[in-house]
Backbone as JSON Lines, residues from 0, in Angstrom:
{"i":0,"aa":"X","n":[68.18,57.62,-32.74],"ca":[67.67,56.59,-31.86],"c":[66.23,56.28,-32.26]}
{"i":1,"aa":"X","n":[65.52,55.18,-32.1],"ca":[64.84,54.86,-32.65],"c":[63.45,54.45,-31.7]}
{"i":2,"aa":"X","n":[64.08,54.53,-30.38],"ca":[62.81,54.84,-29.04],"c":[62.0,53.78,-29.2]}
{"i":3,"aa":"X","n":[62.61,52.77,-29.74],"ca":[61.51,51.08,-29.56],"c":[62.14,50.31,-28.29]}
{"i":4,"aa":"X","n":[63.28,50.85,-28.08],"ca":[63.94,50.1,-26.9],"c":[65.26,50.95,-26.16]}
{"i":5,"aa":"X","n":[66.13,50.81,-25.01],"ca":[66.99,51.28,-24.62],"c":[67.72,50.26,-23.93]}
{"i":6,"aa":"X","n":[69.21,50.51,-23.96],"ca":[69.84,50.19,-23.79],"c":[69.84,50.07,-21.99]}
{"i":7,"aa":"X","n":[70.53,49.53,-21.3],"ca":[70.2,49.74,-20.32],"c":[71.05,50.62,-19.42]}
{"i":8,"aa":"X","n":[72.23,50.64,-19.87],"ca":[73.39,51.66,-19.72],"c":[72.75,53.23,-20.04]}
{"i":9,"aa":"X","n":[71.95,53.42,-21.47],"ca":[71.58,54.74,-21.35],"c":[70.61,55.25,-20.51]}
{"i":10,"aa":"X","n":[69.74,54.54,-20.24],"ca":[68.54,54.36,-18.38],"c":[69.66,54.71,-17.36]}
{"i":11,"aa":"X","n":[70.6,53.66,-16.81],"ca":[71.09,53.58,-15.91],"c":[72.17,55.1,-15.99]}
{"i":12,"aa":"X","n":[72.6,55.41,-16.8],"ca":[73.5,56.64,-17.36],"c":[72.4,58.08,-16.66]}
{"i":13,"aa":"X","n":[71.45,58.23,-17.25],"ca":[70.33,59.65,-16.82],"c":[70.13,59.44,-15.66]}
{"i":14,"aa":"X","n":[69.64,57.96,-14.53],"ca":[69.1,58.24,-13.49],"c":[70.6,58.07,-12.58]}
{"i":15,"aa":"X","n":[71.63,58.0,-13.0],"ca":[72.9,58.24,-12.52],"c":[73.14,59.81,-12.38]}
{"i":16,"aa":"X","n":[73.03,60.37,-12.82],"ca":[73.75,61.71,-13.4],"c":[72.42,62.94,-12.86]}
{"i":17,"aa":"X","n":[71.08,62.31,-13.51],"ca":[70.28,63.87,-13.23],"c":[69.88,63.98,-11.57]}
{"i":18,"aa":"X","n":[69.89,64.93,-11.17],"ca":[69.43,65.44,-9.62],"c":[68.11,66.21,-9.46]}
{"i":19,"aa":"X","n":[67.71,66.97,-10.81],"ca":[66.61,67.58,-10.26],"c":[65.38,67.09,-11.77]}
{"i":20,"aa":"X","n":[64.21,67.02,-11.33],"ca":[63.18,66.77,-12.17],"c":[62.0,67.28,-11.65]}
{"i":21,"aa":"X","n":[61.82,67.59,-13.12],"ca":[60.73,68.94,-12.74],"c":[59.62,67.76,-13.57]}
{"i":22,"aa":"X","n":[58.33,67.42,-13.14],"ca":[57.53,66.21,-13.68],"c":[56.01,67.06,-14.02]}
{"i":23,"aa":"X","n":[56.18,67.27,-15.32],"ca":[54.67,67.89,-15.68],"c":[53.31,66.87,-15.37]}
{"i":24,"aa":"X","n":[52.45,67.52,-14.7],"ca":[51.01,67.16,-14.89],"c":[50.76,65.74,-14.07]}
{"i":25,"aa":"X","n":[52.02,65.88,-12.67],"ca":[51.86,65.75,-11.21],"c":[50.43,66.03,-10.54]}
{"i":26,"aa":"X","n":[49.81,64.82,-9.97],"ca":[48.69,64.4,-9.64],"c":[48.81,64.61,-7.84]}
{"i":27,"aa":"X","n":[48.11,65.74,-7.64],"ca":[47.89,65.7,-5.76],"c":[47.45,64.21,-5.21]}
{"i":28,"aa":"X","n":[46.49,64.01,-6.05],"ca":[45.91,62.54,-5.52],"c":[46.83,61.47,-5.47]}
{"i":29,"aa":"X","n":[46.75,60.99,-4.24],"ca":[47.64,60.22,-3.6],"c":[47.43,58.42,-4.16]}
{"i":30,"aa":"X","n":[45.87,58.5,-5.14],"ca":[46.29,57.19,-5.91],"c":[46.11,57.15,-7.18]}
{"i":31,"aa":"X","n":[47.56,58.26,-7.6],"ca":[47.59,58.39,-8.79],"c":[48.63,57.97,-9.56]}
{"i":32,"aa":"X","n":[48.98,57.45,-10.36],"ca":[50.7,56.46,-10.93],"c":[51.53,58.01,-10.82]}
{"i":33,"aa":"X","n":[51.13,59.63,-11.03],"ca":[51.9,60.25,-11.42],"c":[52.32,61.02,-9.7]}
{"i":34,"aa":"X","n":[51.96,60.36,-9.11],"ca":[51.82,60.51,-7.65],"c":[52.91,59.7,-6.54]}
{"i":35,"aa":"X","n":[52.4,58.23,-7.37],"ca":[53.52,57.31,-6.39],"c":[54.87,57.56,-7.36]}
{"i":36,"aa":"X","n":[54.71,57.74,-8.58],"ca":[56.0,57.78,-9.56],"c":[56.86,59.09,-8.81]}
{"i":37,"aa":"X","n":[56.24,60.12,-8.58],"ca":[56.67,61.14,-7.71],"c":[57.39,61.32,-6.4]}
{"i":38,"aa":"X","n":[56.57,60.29,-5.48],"ca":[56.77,59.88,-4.24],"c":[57.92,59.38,-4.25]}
{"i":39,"aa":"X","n":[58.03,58.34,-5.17],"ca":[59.08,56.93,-5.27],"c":[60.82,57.54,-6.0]}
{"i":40,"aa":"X","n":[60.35,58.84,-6.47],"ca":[62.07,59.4,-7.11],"c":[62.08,60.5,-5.89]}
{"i":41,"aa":"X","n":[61.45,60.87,-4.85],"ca":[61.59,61.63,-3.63],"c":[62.39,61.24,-2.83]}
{"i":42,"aa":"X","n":[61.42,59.78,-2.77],"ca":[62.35,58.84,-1.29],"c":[63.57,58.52,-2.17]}
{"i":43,"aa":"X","n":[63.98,58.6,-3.29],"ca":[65.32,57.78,-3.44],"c":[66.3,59.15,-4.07]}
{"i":44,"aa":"X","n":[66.03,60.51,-3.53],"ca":[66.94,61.51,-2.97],"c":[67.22,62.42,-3.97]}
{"i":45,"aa":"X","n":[66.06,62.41,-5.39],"ca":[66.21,63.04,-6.32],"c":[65.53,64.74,-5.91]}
{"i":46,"aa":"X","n":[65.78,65.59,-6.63],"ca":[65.03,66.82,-6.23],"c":[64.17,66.72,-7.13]}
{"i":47,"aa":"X","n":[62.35,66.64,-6.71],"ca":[61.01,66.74,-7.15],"c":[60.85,68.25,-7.26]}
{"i":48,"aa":"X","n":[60.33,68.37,-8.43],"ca":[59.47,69.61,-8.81],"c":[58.63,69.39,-9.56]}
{"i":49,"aa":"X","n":[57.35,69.86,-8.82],"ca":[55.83,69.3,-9.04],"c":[55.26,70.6,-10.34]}
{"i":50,"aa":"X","n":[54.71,70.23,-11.77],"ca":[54.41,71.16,-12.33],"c":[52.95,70.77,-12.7]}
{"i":51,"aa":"X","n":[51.65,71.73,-12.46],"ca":[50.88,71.56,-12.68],"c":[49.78,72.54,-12.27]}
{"i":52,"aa":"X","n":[49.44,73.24,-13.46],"ca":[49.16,74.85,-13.4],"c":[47.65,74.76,-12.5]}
{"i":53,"aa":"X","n":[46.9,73.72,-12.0],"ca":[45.59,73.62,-11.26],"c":[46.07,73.27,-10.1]}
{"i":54,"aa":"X","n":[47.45,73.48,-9.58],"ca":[47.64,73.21,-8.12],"c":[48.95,74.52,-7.96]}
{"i":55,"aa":"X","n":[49.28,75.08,-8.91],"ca":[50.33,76.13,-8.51],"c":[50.16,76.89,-7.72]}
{"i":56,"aa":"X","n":[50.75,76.67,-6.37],"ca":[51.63,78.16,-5.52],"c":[50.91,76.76,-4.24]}
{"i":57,"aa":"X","n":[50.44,75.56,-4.55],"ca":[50.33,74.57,-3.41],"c":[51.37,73.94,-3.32]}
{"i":58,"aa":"X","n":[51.43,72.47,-2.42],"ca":[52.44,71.8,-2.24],"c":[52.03,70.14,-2.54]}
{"i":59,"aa":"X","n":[52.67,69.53,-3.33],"ca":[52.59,68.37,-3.28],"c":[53.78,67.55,-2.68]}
{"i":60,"aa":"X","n":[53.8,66.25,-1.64],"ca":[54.6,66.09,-0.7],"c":[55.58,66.81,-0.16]}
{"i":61,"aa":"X","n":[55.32,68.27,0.6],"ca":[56.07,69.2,0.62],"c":[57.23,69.89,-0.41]}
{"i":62,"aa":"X","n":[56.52,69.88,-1.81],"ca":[57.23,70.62,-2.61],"c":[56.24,71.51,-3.58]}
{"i":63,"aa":"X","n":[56.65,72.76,-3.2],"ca":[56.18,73.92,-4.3],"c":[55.87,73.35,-5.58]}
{"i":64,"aa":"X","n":[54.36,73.64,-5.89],"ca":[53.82,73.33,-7.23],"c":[54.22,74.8,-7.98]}
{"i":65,"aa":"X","n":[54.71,74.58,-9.36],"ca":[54.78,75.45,-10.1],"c":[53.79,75.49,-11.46]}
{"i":66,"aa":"X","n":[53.31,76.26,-12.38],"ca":[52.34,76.23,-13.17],"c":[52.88,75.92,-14.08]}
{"i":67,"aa":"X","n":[54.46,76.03,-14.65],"ca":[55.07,76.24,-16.19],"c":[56.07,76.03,-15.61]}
{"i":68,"aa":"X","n":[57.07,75.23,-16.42],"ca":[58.78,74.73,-16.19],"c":[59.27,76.07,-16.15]}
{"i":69,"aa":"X","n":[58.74,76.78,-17.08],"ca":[59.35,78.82,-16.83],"c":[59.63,79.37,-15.76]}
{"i":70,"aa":"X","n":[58.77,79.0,-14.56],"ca":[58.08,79.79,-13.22],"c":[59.04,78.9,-12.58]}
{"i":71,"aa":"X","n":[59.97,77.82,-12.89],"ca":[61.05,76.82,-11.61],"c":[62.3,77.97,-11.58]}
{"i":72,"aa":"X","n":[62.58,78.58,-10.54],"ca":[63.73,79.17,-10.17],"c":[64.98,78.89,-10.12]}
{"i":73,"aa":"X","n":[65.01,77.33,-10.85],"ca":[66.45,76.94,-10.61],"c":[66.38,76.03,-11.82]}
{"i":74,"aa":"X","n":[67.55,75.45,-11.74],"ca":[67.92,74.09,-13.18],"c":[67.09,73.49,-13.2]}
{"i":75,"aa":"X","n":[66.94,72.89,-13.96],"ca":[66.12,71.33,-14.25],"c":[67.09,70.38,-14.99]}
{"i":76,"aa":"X","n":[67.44,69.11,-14.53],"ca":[68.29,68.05,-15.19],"c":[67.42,67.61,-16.26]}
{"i":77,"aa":"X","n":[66.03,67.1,-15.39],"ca":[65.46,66.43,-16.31],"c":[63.67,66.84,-16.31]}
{"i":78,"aa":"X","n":[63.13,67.1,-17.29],"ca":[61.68,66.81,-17.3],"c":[60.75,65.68,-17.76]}
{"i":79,"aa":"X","n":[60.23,65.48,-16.58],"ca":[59.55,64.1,-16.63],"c":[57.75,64.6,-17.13]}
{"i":80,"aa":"X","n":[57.58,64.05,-18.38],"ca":[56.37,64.15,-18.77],"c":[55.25,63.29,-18.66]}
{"i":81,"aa":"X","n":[54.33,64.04,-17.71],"ca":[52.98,63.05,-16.92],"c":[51.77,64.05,-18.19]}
{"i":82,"aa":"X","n":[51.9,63.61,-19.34],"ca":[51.09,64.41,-19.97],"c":[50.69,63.1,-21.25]}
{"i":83,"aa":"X","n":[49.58,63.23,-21.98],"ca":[49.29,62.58,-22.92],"c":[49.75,62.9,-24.02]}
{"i":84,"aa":"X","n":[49.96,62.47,-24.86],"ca":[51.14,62.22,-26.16],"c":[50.93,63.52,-27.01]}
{"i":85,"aa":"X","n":[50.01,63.81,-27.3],"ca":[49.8,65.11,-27.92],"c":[50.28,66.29,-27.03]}
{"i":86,"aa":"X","n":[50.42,66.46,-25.76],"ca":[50.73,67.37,-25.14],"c":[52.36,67.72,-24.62]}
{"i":87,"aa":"X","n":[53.16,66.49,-25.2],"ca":[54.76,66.42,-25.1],"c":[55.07,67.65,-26.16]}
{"i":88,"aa":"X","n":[54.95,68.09,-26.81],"ca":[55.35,68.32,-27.85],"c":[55.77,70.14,-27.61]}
{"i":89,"aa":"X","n":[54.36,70.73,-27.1],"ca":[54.32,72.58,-26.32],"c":[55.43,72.46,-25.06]}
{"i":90,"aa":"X","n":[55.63,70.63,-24.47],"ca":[56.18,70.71,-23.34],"c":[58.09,71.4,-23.74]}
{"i":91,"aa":"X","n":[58.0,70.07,-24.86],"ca":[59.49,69.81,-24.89],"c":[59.79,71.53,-25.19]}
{"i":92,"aa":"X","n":[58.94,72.18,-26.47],"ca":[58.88,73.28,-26.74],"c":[59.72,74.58,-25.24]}
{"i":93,"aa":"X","n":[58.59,74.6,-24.53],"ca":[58.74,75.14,-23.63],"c":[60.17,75.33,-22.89]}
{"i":94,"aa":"X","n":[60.81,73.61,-22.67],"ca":[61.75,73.3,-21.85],"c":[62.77,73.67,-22.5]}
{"i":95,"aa":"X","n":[63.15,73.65,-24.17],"ca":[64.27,74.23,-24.79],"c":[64.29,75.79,-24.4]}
{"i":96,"aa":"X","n":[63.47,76.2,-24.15],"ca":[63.72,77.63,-23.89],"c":[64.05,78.2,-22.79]}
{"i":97,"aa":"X","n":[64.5,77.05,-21.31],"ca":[64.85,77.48,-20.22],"c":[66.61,77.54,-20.08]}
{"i":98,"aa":"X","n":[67.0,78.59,-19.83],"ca":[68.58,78.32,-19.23],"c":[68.51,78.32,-18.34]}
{"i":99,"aa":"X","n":[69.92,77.59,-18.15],"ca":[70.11,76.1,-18.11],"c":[69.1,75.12,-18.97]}
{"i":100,"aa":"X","n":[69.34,74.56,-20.31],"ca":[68.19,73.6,-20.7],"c":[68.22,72.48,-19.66]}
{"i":101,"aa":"X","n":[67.2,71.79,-20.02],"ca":[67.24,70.67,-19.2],"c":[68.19,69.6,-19.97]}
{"i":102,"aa":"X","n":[69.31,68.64,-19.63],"ca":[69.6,67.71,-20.52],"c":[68.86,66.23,-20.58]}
{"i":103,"aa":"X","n":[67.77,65.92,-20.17],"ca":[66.77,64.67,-20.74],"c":[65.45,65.34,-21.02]}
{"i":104,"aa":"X","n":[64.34,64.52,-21.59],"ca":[63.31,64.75,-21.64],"c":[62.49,63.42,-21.66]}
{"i":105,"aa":"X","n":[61.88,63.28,-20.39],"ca":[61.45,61.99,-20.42],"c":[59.46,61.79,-20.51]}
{"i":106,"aa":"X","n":[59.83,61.21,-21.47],"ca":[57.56,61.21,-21.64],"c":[57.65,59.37,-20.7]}
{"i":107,"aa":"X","n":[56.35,59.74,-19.86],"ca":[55.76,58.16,-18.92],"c":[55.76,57.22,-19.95]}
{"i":108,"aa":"X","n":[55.2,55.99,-19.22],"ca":[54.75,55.0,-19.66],"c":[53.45,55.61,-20.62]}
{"i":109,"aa":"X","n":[53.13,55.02,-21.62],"ca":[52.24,55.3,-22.88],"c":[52.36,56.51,-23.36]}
{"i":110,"aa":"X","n":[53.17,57.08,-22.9],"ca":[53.76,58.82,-23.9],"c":[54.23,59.02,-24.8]}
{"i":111,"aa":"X","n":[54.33,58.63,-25.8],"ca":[55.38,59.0,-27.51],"c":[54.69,60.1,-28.43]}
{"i":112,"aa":"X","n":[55.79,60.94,-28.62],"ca":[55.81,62.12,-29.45],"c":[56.83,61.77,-30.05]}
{"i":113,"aa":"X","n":[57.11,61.48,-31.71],"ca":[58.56,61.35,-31.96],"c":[58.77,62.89,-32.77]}
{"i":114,"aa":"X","n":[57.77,63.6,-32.83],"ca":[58.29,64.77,-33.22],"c":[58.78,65.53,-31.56]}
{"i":115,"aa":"X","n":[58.26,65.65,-30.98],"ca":[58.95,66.41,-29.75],"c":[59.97,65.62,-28.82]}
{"i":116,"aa":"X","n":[60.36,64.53,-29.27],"ca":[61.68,63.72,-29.79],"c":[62.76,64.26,-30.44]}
{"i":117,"aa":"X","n":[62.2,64.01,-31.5],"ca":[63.43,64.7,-32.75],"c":[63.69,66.89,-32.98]}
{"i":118,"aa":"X","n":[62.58,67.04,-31.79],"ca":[62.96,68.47,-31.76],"c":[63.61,68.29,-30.56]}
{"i":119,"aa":"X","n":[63.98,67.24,-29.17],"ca":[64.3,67.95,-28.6],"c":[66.18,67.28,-28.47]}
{"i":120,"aa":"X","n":[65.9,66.22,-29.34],"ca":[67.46,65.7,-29.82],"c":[68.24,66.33,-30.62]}
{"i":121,"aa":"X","n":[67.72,67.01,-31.37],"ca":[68.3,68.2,-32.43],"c":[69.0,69.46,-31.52]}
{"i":122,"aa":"X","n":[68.17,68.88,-30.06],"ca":[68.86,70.69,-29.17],"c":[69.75,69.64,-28.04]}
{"i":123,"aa":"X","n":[70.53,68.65,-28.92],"ca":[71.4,68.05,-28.03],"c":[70.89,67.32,-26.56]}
{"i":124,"aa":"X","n":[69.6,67.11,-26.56],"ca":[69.15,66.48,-25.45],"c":[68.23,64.86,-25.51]}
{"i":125,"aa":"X","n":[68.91,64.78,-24.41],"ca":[68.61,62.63,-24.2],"c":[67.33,62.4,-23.81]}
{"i":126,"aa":"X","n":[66.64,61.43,-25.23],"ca":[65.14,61.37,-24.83],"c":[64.61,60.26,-24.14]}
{"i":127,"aa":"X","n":[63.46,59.77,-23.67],"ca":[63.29,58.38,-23.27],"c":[61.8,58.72,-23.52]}
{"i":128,"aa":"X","n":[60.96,57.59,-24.14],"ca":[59.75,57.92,-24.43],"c":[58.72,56.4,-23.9]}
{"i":129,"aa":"X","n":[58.01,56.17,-23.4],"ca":[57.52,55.49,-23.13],"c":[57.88,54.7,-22.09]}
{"i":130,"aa":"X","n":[58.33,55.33,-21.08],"ca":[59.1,54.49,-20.05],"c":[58.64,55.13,-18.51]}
{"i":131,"aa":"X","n":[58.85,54.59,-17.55],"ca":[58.19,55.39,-15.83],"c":[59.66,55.28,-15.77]}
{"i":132,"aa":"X","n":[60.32,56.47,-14.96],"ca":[61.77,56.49,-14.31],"c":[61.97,55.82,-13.13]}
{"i":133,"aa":"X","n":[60.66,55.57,-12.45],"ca":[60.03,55.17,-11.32],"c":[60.57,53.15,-11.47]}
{"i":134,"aa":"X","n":[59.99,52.97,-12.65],"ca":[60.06,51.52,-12.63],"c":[61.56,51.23,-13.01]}
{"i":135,"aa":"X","n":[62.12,51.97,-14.22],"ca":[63.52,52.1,-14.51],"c":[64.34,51.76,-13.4]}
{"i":136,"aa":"X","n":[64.14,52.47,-12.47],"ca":[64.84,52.7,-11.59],"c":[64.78,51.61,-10.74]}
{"i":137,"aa":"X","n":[63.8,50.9,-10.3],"ca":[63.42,49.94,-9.18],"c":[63.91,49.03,-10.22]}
{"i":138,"aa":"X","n":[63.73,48.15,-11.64],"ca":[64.1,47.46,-12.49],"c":[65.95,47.21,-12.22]}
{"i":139,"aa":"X","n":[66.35,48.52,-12.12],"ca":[68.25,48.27,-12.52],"c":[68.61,48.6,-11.5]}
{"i":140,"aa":"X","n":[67.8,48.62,-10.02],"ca":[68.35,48.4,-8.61],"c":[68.08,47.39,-8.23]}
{"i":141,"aa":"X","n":[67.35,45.94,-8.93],"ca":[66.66,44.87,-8.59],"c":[65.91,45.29,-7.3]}
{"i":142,"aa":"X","n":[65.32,46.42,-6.85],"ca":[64.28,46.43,-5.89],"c":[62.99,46.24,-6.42]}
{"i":143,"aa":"X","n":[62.82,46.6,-7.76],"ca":[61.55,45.53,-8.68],"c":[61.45,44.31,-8.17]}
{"i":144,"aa":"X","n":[62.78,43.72,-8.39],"ca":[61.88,42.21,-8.38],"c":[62.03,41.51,-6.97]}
{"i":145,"aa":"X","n":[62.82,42.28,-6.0],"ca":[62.13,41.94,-4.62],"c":[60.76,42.19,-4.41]}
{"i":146,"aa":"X","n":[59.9,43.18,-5.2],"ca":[58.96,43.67,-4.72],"c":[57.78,42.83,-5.2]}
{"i":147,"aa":"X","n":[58.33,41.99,-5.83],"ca":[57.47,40.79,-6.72],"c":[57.13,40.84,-8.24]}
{"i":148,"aa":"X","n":[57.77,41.59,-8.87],"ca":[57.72,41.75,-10.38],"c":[58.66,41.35,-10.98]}
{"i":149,"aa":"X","n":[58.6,40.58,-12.08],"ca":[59.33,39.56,-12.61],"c":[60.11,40.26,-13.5]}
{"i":150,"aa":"X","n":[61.94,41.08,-13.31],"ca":[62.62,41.75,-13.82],"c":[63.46,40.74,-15.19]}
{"i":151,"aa":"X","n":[62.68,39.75,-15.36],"ca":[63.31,39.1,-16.55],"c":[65.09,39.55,-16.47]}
{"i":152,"aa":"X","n":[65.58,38.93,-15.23],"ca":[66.95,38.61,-15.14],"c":[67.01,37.6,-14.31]}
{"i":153,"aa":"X","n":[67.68,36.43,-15.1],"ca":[67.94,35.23,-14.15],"c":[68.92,35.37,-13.51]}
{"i":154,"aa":"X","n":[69.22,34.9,-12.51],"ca":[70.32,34.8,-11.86],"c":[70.1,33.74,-10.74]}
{"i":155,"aa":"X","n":[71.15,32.98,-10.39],"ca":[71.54,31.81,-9.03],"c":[72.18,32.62,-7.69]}
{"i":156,"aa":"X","n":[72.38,33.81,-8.06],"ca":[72.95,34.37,-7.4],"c":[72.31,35.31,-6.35]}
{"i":157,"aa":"X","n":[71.67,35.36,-5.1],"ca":[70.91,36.28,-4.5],"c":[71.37,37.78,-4.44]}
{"i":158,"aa":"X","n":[70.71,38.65,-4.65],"ca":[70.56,39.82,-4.68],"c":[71.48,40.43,-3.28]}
{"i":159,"aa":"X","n":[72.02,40.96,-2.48],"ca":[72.44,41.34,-1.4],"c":[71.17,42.5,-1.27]}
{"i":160,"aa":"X","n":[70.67,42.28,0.06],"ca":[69.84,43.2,0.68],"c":[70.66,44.51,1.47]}
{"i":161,"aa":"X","n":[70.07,45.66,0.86],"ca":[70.5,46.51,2.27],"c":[69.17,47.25,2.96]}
{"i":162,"aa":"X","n":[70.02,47.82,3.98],"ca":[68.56,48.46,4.65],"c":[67.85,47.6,5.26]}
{"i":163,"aa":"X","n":[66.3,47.66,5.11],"ca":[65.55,47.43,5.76],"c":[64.54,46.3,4.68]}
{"i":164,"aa":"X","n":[65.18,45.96,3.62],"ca":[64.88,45.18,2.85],"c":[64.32,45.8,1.31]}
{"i":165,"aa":"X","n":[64.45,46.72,1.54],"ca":[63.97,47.86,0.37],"c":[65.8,47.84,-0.75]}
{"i":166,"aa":"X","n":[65.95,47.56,-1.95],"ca":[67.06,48.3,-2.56],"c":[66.73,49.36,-3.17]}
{"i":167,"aa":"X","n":[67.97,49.63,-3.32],"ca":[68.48,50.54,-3.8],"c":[69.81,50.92,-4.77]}
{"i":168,"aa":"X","n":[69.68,51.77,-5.76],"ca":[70.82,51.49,-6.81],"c":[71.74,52.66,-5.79]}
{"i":169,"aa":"X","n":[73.03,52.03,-6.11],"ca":[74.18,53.28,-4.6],"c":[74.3,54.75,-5.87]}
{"i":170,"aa":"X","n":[73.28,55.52,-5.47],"ca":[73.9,56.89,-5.72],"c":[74.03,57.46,-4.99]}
{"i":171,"aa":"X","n":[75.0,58.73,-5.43],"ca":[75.49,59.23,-4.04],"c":[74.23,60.59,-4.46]}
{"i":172,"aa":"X","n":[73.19,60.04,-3.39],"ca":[72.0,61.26,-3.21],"c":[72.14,61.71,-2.16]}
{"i":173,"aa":"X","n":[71.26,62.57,-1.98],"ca":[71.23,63.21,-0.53],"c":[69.87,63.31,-0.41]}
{"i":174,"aa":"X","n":[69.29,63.25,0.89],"ca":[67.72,63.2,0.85],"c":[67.14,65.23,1.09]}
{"i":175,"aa":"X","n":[65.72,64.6,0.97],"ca":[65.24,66.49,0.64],"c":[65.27,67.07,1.77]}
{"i":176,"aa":"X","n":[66.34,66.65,3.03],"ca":[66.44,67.82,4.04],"c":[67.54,67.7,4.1]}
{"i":177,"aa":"X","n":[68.67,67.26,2.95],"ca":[70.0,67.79,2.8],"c":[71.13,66.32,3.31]}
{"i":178,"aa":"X","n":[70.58,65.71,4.4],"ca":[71.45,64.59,4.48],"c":[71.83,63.35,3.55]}
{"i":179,"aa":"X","n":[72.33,62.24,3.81],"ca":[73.33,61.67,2.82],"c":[72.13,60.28,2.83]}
{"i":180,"aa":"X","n":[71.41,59.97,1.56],"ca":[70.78,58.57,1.56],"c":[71.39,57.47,2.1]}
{"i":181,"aa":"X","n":[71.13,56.59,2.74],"ca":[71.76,55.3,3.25],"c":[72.26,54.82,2.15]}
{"i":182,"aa":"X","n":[71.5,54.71,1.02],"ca":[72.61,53.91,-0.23],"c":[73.51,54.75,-0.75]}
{"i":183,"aa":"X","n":[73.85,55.89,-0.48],"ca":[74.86,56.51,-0.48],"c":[75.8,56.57,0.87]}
{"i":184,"aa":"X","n":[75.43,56.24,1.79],"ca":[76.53,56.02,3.12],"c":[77.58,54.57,2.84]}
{"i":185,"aa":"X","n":[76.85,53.53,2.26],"ca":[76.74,52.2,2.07],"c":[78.09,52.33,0.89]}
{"i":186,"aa":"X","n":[77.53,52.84,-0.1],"ca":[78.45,52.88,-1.33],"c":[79.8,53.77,-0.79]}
{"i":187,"aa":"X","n":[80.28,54.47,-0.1],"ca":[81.17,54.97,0.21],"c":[81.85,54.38,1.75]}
{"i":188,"aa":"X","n":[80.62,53.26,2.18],"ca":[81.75,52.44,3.19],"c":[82.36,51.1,2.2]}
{"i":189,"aa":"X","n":[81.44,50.96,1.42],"ca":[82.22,49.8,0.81],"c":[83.06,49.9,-0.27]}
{"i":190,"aa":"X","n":[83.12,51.44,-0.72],"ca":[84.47,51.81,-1.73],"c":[85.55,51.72,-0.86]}
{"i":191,"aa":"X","n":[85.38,52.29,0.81],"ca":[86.56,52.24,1.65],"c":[86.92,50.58,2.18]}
{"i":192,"aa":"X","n":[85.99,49.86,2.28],"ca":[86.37,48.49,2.91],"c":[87.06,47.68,1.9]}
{"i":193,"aa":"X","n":[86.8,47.96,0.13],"ca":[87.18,47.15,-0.95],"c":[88.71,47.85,-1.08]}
{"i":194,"aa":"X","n":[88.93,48.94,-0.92],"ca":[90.83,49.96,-0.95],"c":[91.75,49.06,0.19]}
């Protein structure tokens, strides 16, 4: 793969499938991109794990900061890299060495390592480099471009709102005190109303 562009099926495929993300070099400060990017895969029912060795054994939006992807007690689907481009590389390092590996490895917006790329595709794992999962995500739920950002998709066709005017792509999440996301209640009344 050649990480100049993605498909949109392989985006829509990872934030389908992964549940937990462990996001290196997670910002306490509340106006920080690696902060709302954090916030924004919380509220939409993913499991956050905050890594960032100058806040470990605190909490960022009620979740345990850990110092090292090593020190997470459980899986990781995916690691989301809030680190500068030179510093992907000890990350991806690191993350091959956890069992359970993680199966993505995602560097932010302005992040490219294509060597800690091509080391971490060689260990069978799906990269994305230069991209927010945050915007991904709001982009291929069209809640981007309700929000006023121009998702370069035309359409005549209005968007169907749910909720409270906020979308959402229907996964079946569950939010971080265990109950069922509304766009997951939604997607399973309207698999039953379409049978």
């Amino acid at each position: 793969m050649t990480h100049d562009s993605y498909p949109d099926t392989y985006i829509r495929g990872i934030l389908n499938t992964v549940k937990t993300i462990a996001m290196v070099g997670v910002s306490p400060k509340d106006n920080r991109p690696s902060y709302f990017a954090f916030k924004y895969l919380l509220d939409r029912g993913y499991r956050m794990i905050p890594v960032n060795p100058g806040q470990a054994g605190k909490e960022i939006l009620g979740q345990k900061v850990y110092a090292r992807l090593s020190d997470i007690p459980e899986p990781i689907d995916m690691v989301d890299i809030f680190r500068a481009s030179p510093y992907a590389l000890p990350v991806v390092e690191e993350a091959l060495t956890l069992k359970p590996r993680p199966q993505v490895i995602w560097m932010q917006l302005g992040v490219r390592n294509d060597a800690a790329a091509a080391k971490a595709e060689a260990a069978g794992l799906k990269v994305v480099m230069n991209r927010c999962p945050k915007i991904e995500y709001g982009r291929l739920s069209s809640e981007i471009s309700w929000i006023g950002v121009n998702s370069r998709t035309l359409t005549s066709k209005r968007a169907q709102i749910f909720g409270r005017g906020v979308q959402r792509m229907s996964l079946n999440r569950t939010t971080t005190s265990g109950g069922t996301t509304d766009a997951a209640a939604r997607a399973v009344k309207e698999d039953d109303d379409a049978s």
